[in-house]
C-alpha positions in Angstrom: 10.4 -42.6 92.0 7.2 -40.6 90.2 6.6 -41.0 86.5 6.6 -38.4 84.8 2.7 -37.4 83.9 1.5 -36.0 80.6 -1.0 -33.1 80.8 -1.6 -29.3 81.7 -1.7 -28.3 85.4 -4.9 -26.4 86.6 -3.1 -23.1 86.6 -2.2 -23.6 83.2 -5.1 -23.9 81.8 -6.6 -21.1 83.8 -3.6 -18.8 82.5 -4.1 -20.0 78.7 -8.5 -19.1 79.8 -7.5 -15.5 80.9 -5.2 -14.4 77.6 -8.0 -15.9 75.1 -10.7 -14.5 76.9 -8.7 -10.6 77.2 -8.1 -11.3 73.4 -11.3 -12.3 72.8 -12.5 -8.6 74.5 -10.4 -7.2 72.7 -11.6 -8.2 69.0 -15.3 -7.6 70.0 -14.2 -4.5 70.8 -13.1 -3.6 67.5 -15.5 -5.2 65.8 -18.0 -2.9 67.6 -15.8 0.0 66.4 -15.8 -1.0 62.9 -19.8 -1.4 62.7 -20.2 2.3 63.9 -17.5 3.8 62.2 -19.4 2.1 58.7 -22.9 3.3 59.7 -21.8 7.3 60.6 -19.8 6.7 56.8 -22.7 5.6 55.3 -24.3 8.2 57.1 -22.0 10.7 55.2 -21.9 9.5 52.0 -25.3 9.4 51.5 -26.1 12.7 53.2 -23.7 14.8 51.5 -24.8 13.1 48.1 -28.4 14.2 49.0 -27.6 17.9 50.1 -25.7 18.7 46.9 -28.7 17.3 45.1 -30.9 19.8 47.2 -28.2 22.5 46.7 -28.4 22.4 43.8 -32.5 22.4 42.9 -32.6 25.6 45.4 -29.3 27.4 43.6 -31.2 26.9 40.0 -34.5 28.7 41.8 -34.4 32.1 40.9 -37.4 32.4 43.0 -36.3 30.9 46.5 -37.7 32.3 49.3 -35.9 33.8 52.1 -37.1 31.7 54.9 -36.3 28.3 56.0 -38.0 24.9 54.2 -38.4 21.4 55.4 -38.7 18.1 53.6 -37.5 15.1 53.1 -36.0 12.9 50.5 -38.8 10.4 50.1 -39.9 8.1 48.1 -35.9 7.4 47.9 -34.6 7.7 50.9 -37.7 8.2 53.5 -35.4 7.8 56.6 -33.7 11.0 56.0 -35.3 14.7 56.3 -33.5 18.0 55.0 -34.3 21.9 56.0 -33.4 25.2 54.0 -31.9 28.5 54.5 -32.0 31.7 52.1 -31.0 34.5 54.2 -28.8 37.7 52.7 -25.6 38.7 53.9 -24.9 42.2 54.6 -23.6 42.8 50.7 -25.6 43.6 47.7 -26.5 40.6 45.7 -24.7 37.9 48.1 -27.1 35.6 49.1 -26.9 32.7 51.9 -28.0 29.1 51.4 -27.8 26.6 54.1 -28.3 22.8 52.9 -28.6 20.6 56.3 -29.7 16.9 55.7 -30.0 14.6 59.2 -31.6 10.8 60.0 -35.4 11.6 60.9 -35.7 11.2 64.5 -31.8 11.7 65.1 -30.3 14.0 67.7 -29.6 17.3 66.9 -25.6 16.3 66.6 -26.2 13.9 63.7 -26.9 16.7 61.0 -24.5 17.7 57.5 -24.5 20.8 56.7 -23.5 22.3 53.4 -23.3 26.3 52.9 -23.3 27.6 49.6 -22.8 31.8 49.0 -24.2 33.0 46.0 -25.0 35.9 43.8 -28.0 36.9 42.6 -29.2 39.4 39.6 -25.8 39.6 37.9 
């Protein structure tokens, strides 16, 4: 008669391999997730904190031109570029002001836009 042996059998260990390593997919893959969903936040945060700043230095210029501007947001934030819009509306007095702040560089996609209406001459 056989003793009875201690220990794991090949297939075992090669089923206890395959569910770590599927687990171990699986928790890189939301670590990934996690790291881009906290860039594009940061992303937001900081671009819609910049476009209200602009938003607001274009709505206290009486004088703004009706054509688009460019810049960017240097010595602060170098990495990120804004551009302008004054256009009219179609009613007396309305005017049109279009804020849009994106990564310099960055696809065309990767913008935030703020739109302000406001009157003028009142």
């Amino acid at each position: 008669m056989r003793a009875k042996q201690n220990g794991f059998t090949l297939l075992e260990v090669m089923v206890a391999m395959s569910i770590l390593a599927l687990a171990l997919v699986a928790v890189f893959h939301m670590q990934s997730q996690s790291i881009s969903m906290s860039s594009d936040a940061r992303f937001r945060t900081t671009a819609s904190l910049l476009a209200a700043g602009k938003m607001a230095d274009l709505e206290a210029d009486p004088g703004a031109a009706r054509e688009t501007q460019k810049g960017d947001f240097a010595p602060d934030h170098p990495e990120f570029a804004w551009s302008a819009r004054v256009t009219g509306t179609g009613i007396a007095r309305l005017m049109k002001i279009e804020v849009t702040v994106f990564y310099k560089g960055a696809e065309e996609g990767d913008a935030y836009q703020l739109v302000l209406y406001k009157t003028s001459g009142l």
